[in-house]
C-alpha positions as CSV (number, residue, x, y, z in Angstrom):
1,X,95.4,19.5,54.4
2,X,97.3,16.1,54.9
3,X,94.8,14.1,55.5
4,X,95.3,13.9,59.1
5,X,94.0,15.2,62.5
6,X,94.3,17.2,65.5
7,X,94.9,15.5,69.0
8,X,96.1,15.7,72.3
9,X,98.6,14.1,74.3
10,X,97.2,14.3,77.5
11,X,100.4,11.8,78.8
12,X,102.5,14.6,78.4
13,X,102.9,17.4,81.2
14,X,101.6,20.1,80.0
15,X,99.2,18.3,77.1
16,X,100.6,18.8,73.8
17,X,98.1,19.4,70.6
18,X,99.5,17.2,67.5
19,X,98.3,17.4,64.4
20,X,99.6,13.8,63.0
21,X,96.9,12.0,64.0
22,X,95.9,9.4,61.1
23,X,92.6,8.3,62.2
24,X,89.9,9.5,64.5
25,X,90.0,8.6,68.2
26,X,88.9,9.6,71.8
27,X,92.0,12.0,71.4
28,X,91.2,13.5,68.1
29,X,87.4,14.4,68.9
30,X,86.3,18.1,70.1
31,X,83.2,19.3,71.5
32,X,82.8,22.9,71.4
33,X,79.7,24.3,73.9
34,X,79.1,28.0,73.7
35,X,75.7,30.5,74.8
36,X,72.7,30.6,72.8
37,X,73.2,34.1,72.2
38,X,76.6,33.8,70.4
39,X,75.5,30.5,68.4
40,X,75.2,31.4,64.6
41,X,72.1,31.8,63.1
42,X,70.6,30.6,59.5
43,X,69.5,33.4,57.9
44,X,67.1,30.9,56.0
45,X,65.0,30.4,59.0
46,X,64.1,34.6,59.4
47,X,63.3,34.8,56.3
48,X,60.8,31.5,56.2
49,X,59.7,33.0,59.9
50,X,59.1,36.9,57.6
51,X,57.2,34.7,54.9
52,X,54.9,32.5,57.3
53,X,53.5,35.8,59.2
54,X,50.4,37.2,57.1
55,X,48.0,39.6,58.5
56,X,43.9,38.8,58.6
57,X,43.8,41.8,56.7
58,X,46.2,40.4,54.0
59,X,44.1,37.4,54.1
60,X,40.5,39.1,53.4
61,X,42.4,40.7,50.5
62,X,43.2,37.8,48.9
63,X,40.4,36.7,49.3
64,X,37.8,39.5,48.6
65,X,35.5,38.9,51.4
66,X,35.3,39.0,55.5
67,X,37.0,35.8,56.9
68,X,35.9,33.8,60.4
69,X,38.0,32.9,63.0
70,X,38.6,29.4,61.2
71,X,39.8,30.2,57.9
72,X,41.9,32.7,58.9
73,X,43.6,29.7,61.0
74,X,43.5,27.3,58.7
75,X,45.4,29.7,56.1
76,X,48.1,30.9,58.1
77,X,48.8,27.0,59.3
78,X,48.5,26.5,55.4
79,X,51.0,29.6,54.9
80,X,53.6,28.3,57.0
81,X,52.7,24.6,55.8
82,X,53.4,25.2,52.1
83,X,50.0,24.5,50.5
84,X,48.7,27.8,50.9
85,X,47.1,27.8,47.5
86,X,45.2,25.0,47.8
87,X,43.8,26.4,50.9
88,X,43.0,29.7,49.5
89,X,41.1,27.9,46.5
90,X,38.9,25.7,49.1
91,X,38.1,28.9,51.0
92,X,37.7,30.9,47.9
93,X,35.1,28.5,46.6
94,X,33.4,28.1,49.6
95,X,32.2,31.7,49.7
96,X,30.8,31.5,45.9
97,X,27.3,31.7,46.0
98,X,25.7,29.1,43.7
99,X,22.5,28.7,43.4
100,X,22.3,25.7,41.3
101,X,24.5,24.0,43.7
């Protein structure tokens, strides 16, 4: 609020917390360690995990045709990647039959 910081005098019996500090020192600095379970987390990061997951049968959808082993691979690493689209053009074109190709 004024600029200024927490510390503690740890010369004094029992240590005193201050909040005059001006700058930032050995005194002023606080690491705070807690359990994995109680650490916050982003709500960002379940939603890109809910996004990346797509189901082969999603995939043959989009598609329009039975998909092997690979492609299905290579369009979920896409998925999660961000160039899905690209990837399910190349796979897309692939299965065209052509004839004059």
């Amino acid at each position: 609020m004024r600029n200024t910081y927490l510390s503690i005098d740890a010369d004094s019996s029992p240590p005193a917390i201050r909040g005059d500090a001006d700058e930032i020192t050995a005194a002023t600095e606080v690491r705070l360690r807690m359990q994995a379970r109680f650490k916050p987390k982003n709500k960002d990061e379940k939603a890109e995990k809910v996004r990346a997951k797509i189901s082969r049968k999603d995939l043959e959808e989009e598609v329009g045709r039975r998909l092997d082993d690979d492609e299905v691979k290579k369009l979920k690493k896409a998925r999660r990647e961000g160039n899905f689209h690209e990837a399910m053009l190349d796979v897309k074109v692939k299965g065209k039959h052509d004839k004059f190709a």
